[in-house]
One Martini backbone bead per residue (centre of mass of N, CA, C, O) as a GRO file, in nm:
protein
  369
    1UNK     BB    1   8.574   6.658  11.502
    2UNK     BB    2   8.337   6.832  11.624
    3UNK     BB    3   8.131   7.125  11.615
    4UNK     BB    4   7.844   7.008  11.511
    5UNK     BB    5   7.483   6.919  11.555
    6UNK     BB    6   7.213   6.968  11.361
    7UNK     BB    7   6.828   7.032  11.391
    8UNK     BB    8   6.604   7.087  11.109
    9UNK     BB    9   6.259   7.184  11.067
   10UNK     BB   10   6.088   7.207  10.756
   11UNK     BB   11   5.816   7.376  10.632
   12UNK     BB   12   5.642   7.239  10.322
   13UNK     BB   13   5.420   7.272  10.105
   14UNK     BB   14   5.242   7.112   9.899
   15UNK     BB   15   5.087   7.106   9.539
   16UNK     BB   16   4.892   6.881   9.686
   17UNK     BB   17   4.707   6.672   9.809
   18UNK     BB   18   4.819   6.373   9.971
   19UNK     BB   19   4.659   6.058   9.948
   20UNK     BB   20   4.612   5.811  10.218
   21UNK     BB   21   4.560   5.568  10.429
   22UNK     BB   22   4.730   5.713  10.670
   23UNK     BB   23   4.717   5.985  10.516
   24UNK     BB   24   4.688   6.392  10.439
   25UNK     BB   25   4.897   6.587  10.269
   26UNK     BB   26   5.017   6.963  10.285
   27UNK     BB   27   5.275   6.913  10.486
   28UNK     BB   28   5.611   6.885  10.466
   29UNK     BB   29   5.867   6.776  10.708
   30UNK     BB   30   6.183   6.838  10.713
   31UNK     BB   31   6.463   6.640  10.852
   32UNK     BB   32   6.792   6.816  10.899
   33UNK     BB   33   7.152   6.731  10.892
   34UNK     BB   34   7.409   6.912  11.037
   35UNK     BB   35   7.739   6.881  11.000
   36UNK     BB   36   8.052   6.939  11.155
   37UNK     BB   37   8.383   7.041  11.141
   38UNK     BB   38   8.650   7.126  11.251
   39UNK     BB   39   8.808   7.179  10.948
   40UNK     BB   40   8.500   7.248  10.754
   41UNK     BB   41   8.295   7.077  10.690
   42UNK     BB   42   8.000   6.931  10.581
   43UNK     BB   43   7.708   6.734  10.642
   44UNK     BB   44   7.412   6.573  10.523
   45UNK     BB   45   7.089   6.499  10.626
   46UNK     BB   46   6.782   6.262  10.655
   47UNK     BB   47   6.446   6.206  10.860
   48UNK     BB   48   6.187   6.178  10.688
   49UNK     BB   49   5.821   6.196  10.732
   50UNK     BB   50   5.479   6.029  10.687
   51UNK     BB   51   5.271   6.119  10.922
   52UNK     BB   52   5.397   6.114  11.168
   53UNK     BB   53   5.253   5.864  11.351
   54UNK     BB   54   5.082   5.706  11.068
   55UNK     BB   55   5.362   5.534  10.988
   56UNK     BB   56   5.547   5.534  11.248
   57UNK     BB   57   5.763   5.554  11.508
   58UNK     BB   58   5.850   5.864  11.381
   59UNK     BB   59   5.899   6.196  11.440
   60UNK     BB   60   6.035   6.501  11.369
   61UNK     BB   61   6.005   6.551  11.710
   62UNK     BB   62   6.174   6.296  11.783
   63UNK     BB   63   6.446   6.318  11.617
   64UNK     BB   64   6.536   6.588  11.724
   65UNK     BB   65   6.544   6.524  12.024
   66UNK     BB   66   6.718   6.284  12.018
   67UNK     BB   67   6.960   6.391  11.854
   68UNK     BB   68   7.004   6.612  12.102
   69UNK     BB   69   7.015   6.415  12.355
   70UNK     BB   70   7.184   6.170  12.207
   71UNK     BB   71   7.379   6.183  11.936
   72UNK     BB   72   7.557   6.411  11.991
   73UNK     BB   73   7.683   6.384  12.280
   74UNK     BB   74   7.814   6.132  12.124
   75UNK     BB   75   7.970   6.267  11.890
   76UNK     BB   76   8.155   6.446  12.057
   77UNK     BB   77   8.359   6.224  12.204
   78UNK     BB   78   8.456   6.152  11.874
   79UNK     BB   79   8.791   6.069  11.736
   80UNK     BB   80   8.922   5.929  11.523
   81UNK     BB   81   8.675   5.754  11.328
   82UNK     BB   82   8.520   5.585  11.182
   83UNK     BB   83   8.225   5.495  11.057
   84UNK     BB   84   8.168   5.249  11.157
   85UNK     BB   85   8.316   5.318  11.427
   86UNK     BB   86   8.071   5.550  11.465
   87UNK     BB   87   7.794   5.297  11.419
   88UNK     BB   88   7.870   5.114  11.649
   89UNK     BB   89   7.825   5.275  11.890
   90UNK     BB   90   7.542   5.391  11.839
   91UNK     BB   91   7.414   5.142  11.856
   92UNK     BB   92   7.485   5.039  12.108
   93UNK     BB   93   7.403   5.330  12.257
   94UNK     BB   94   7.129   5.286  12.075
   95UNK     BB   95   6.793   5.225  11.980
   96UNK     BB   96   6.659   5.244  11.703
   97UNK     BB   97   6.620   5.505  11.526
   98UNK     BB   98   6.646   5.473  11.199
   99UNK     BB   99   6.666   5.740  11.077
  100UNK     BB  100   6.842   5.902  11.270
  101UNK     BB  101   7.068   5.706  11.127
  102UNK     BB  102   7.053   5.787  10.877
  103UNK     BB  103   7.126   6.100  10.896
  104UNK     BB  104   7.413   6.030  11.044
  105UNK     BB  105   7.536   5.875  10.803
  106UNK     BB  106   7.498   6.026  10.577
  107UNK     BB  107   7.685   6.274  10.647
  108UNK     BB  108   7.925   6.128  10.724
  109UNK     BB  109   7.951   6.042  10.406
  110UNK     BB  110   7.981   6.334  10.297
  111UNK     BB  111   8.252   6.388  10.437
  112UNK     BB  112   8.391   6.190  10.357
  113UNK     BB  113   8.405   6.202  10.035
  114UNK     BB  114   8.474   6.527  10.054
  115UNK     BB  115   8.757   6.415  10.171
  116UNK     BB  116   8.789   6.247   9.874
  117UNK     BB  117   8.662   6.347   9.594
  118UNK     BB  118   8.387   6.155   9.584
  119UNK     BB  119   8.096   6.026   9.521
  120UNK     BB  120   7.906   5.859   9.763
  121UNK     BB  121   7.857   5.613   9.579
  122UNK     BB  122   8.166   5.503   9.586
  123UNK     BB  123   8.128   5.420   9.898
  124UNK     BB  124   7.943   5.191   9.843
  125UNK     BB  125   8.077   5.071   9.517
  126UNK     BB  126   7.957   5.195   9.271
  127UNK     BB  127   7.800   5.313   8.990
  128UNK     BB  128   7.575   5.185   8.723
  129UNK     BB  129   7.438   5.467   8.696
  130UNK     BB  130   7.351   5.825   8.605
  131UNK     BB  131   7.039   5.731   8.609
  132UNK     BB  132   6.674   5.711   8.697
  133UNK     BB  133   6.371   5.630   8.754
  134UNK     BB  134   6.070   5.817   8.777
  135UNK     BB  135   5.756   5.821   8.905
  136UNK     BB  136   5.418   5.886   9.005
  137UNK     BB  137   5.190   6.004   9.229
  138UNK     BB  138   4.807   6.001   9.218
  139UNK     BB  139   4.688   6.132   9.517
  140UNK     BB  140   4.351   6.313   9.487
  141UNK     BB  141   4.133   6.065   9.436
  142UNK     BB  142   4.055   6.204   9.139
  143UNK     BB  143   3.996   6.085   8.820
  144UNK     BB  144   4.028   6.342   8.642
  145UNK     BB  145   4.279   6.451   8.761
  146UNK     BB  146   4.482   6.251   8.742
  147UNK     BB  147   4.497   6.206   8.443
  148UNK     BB  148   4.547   6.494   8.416
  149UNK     BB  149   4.806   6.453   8.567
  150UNK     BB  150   4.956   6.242   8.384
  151UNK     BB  151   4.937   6.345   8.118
  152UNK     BB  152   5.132   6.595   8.138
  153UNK     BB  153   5.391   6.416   8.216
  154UNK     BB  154   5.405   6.285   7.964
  155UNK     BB  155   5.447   6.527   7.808
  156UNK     BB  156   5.683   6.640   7.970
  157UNK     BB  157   5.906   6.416   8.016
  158UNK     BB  158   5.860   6.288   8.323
  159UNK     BB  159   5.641   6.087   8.332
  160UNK     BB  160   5.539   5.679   8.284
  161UNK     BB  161   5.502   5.620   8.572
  162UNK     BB  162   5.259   5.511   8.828
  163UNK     BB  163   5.074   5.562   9.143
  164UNK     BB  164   4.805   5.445   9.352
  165UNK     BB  165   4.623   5.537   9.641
  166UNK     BB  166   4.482   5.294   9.850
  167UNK     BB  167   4.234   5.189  10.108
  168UNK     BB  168   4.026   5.421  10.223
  169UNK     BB  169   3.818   5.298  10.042
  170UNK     BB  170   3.602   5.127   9.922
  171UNK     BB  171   3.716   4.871   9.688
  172UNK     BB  172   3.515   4.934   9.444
  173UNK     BB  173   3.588   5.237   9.393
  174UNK     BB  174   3.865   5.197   9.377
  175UNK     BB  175   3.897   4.961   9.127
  176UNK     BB  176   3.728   5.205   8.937
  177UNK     BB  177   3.942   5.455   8.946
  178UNK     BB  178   4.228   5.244   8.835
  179UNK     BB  179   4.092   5.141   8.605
  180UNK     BB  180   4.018   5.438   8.451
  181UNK     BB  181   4.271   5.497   8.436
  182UNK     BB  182   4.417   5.279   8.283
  183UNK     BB  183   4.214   5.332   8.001
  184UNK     BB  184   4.324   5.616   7.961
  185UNK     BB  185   4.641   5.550   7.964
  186UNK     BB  186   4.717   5.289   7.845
  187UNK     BB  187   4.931   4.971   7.783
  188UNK     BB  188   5.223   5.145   7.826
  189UNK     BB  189   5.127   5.235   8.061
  190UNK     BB  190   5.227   5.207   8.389
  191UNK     BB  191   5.020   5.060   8.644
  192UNK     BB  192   5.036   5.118   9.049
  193UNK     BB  193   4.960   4.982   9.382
  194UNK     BB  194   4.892   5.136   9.708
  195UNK     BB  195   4.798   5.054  10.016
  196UNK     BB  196   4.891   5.072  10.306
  197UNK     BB  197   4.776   4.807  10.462
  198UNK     BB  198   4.452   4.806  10.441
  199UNK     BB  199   4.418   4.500  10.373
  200UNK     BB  200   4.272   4.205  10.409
  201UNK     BB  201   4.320   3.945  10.248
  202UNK     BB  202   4.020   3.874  10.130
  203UNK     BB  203   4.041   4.200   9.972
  204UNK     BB  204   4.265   4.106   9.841
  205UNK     BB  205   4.192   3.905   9.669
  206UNK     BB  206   4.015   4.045   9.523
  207UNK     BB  207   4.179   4.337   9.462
  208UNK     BB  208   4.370   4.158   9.271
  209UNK     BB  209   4.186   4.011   9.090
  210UNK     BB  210   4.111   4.262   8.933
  211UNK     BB  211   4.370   4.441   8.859
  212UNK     BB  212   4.513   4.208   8.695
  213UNK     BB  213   4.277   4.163   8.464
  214UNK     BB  214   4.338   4.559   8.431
  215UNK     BB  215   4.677   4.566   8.445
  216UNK     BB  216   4.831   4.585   8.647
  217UNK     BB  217   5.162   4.539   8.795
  218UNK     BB  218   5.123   4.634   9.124
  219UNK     BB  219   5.129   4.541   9.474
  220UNK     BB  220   5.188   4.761   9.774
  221UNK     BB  221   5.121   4.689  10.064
  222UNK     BB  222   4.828   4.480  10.156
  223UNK     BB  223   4.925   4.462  10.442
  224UNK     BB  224   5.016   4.399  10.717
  225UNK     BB  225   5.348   4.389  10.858
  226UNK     BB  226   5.277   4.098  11.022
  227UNK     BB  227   5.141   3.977  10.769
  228UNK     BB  228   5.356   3.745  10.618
  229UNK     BB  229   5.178   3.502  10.529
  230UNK     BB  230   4.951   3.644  10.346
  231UNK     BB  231   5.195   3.748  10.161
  232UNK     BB  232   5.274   3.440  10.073
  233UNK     BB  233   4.982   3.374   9.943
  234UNK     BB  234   4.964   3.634   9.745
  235UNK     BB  235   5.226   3.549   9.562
  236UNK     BB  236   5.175   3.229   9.498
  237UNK     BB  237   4.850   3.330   9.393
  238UNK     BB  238   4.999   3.580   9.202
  239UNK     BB  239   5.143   3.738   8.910
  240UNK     BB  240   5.189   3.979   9.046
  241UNK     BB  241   5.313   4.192   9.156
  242UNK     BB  242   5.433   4.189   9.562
  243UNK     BB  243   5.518   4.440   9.746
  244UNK     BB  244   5.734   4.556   9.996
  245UNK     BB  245   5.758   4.746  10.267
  246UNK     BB  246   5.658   4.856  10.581
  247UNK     BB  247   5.797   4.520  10.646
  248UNK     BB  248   6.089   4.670  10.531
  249UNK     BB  249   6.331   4.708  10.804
  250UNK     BB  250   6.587   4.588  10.663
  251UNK     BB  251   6.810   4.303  10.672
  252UNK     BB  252   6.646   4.115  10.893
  253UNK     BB  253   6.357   4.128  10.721
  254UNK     BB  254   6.484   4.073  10.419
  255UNK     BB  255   6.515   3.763  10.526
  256UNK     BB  256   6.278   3.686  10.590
  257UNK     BB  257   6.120   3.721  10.384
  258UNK     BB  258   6.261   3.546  10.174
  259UNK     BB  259   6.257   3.298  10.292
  260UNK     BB  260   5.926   3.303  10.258
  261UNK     BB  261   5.813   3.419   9.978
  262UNK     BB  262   5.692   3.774  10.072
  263UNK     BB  263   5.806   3.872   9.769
  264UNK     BB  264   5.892   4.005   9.468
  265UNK     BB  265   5.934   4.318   9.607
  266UNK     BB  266   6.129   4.553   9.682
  267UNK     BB  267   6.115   4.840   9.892
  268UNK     BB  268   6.337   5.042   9.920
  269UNK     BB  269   6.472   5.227  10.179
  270UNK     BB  270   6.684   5.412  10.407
  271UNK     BB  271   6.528   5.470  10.695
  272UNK     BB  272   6.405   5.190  10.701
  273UNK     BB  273   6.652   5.062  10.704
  274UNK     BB  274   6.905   5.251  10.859
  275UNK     BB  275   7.049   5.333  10.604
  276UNK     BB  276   7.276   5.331  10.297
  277UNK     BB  277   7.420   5.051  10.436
  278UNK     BB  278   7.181   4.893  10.466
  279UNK     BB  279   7.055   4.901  10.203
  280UNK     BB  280   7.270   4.729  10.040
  281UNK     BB  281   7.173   4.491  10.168
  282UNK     BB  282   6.918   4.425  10.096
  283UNK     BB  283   6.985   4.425   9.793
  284UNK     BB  284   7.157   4.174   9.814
  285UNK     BB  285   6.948   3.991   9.897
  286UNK     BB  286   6.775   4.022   9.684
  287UNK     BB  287   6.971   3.869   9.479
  288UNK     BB  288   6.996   3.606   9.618
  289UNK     BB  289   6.666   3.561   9.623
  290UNK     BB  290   6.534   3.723   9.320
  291UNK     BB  291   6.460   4.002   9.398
  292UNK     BB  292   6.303   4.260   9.314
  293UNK     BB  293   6.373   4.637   9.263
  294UNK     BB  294   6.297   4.941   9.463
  295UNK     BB  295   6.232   5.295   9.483
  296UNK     BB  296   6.187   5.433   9.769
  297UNK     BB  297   6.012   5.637   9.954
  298UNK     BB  298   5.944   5.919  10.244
  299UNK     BB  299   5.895   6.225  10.095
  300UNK     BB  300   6.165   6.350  10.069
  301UNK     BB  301   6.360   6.579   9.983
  302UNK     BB  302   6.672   6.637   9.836
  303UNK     BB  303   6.857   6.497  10.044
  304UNK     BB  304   6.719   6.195  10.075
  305UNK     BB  305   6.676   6.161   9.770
  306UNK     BB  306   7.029   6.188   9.659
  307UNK     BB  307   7.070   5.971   9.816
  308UNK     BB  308   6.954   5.735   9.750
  309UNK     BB  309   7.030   5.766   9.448
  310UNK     BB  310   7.313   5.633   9.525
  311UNK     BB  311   7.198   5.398   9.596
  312UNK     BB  312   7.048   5.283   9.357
  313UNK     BB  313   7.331   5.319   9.137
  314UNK     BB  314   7.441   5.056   9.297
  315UNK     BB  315   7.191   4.890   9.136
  316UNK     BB  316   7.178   4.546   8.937
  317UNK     BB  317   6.870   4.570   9.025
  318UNK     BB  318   6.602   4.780   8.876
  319UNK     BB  319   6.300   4.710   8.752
  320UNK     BB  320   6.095   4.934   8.904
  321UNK     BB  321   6.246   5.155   8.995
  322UNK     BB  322   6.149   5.485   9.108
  323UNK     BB  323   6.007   5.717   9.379
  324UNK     BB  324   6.171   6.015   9.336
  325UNK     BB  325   5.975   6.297   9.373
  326UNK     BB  326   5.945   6.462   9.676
  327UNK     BB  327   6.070   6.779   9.542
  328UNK     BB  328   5.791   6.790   9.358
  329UNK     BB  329   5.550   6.844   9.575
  330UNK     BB  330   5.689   7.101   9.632
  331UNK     BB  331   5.681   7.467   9.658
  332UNK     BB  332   5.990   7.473   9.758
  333UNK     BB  333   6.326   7.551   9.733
  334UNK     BB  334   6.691   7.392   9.871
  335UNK     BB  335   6.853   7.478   9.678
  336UNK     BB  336   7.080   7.626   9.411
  337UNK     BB  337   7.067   7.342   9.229
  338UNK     BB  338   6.831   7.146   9.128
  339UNK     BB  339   6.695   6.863   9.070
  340UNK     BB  340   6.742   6.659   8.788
  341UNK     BB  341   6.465   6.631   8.552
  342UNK     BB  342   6.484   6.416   8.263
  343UNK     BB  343   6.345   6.158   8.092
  344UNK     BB  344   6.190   6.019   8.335
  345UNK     BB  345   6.458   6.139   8.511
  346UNK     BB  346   6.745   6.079   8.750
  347UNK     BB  347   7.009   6.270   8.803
  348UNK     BB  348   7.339   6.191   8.974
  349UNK     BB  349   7.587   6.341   9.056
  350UNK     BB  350   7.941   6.377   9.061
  351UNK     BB  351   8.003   6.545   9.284
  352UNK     BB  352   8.115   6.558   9.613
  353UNK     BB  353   7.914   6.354   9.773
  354UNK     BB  354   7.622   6.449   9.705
  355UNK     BB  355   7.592   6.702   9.501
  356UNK     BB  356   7.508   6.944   9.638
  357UNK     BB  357   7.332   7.273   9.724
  358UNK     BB  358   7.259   7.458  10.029
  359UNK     BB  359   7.024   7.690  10.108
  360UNK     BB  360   7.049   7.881  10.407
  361UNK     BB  361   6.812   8.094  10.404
  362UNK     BB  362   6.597   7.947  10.306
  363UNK     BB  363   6.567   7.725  10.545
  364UNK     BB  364   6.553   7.959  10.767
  365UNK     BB  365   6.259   8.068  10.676
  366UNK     BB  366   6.114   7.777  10.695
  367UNK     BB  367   6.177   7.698  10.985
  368UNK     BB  368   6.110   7.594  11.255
  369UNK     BB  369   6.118   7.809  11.568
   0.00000   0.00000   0.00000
């Protein structure tokens, strides 16, 4: 049985304005869930979003207000289910909500695992890597800053792969700033970017081989997440890898894309697939499909962060890397022992469970009240 389920929503500022074309963040919303049960477990989840409702269907306080109000109240009735048998209920009885089942299945996932005294990898199928890549995104908008902050970076060998958000600015200006970036910082060095779906077809098509002829590796979600034609026309006319993010929403999106040719590269997402049981699937399909995978995030905290890289070391094809960069972006750390980043990768725990330990004083300091 369980004993608690709590929602708590931590405001911490960025180390700078993170701007995309949906929104410009100075202060991330981590919204985390703490299970506990009878016996004495804890397990943690994450449901945390970006850009409040400019990103998508959830908000932190629309995930709180759920879990609280249908989540909880349906989770203390059930005693003696597997995961599956108690998100098969879940699901039976919430619709949507696809975070907020993410951040609860993370958790019971934490407890297995550490009722089992296993990684959580583990549960997954197991990690065929110990550590993955980690690009870095440049979005102060700015090219002498970013440039300067990605040399930074390269120096202290923390990433050497880049992600630029643009599609906010006129088109000519984007590929302007994009293109400086590149060619400051050398051929060995991979840049890509994300429109946040910004561009029409044909602002894509142009903007497409400007940044391909550039020298750019990938383009991420150039178009609206419904125009699925586009993105197949987009694909099939340009050698540049062109990845799905948005508009990949779980296994049966992941299906639909997939079956059409309308994207080179899946960028998984663990809360955007609906669960980290459910990203694994993303995987398989992408897998069956021939499509190269992508560690995406949410710019979720440390929760959300090492869920995901549990997720990410059980893909046996990870070509674009991930950008699991989230807990670096904040100013305040929520754990007694930092995710380990050296040598441009993210370690990930060996120890039960998520692997991880939260500091609840820090916490609850910075916790919205």
């Amino acid at each position: 049985m369980y004993k608690s389920i709590e929602t708590l929503l931590v405001e911490i500022p960025t180390i700078r304005p993170h701007k995309m074309a949906v929104a410009t963040m100075q202060t991330q919303t981590l919204v985390l869930i703490k299970i506990t049960t009878e016996d004495g477990f804890v397990g943690w989840g994450e449901a945390t979003t970006i850009g409040g409702l400019g990103y998508g269907e959830e908000s932190p306080e629309s995930v709180q207000t759920n879990i609280d109000t249908y989540f909880a109240p349906l989770l203390k009735t059930l005693s003696g289910l597997n995961i599956a048998q108690t998100m098969q209920i879940i699901h039976r009885n919430i619709n949507g909500n696809r975070f907020a089942k993410c951040a609860i299945q993370t958790a019971l996932l934490d407890i297995q695992s550490q009722r089992l005294g296993i990684p959580l990898s583990e549960l997954l199928g197991g990690r065929l890597r110990d550590s993955i890549s980690v690009l870095w995104v440049l979005a102060s908008g700015d090219t002498e800053k970013d440039i300067a902050e990605a040399k930074k970076m390269i120096t202290a060998k923390r990433h050497n792969i880049f992600k630029l958000k643009i599609g906010s600015r006129p088109l000519e200006q984007d590929i302007e700033h994009v293109l400086a970036i590149k060619q400051a910082l050398g051929s060995e060095i991979s840049i890509r970017v994300d429109v946040n779906r910004a561009w029409s077809e044909l602002t894509a098509i142009k903007g497409i081989k400007m940044l391909q002829d550039g020298g750019v590796d990938l383009i991420e979600q150039p178009c609206a997440i419904q125009n699925i034609d586009a993105m197949q026309r987009l694909t099939r006319k340009f050698d540049i890898a062109i990845m799905a993010d948005e508009s990949l929403m779980g296994p049966q999106s992941a299906y639909e894309l997939a079956k059409c040719n309308a994207a080179s590269v899946f960028a998984v997402k663990v809360a955007q697939s609906g669960g980290l049981i459910e990203a694994c699937e993303v995987g398989k399909l992408a897998n069956l499909a021939g499509i190269d995978l992508y560690g995406g995030t949410m710019l979720e905290g440390p929760v959300g962060t090492i869920a995901s890289a549990h997720v990410f070391s059980t893909f046996s094809n990870l070509a674009y890397g991930t950008e699991l960069f989230g807990p670096l972006l904040l100013t305040e750390q929520i754990l007694k022992k930092p995710l380990q980043y050296e040598n441009f990768e993210l370690k990930i725990p060996t120890a039960s469970g998520l692997g991880i330990e939260l500091d609840e004083d820090k916490i609850d300091k910075l916790r919205r009240k």
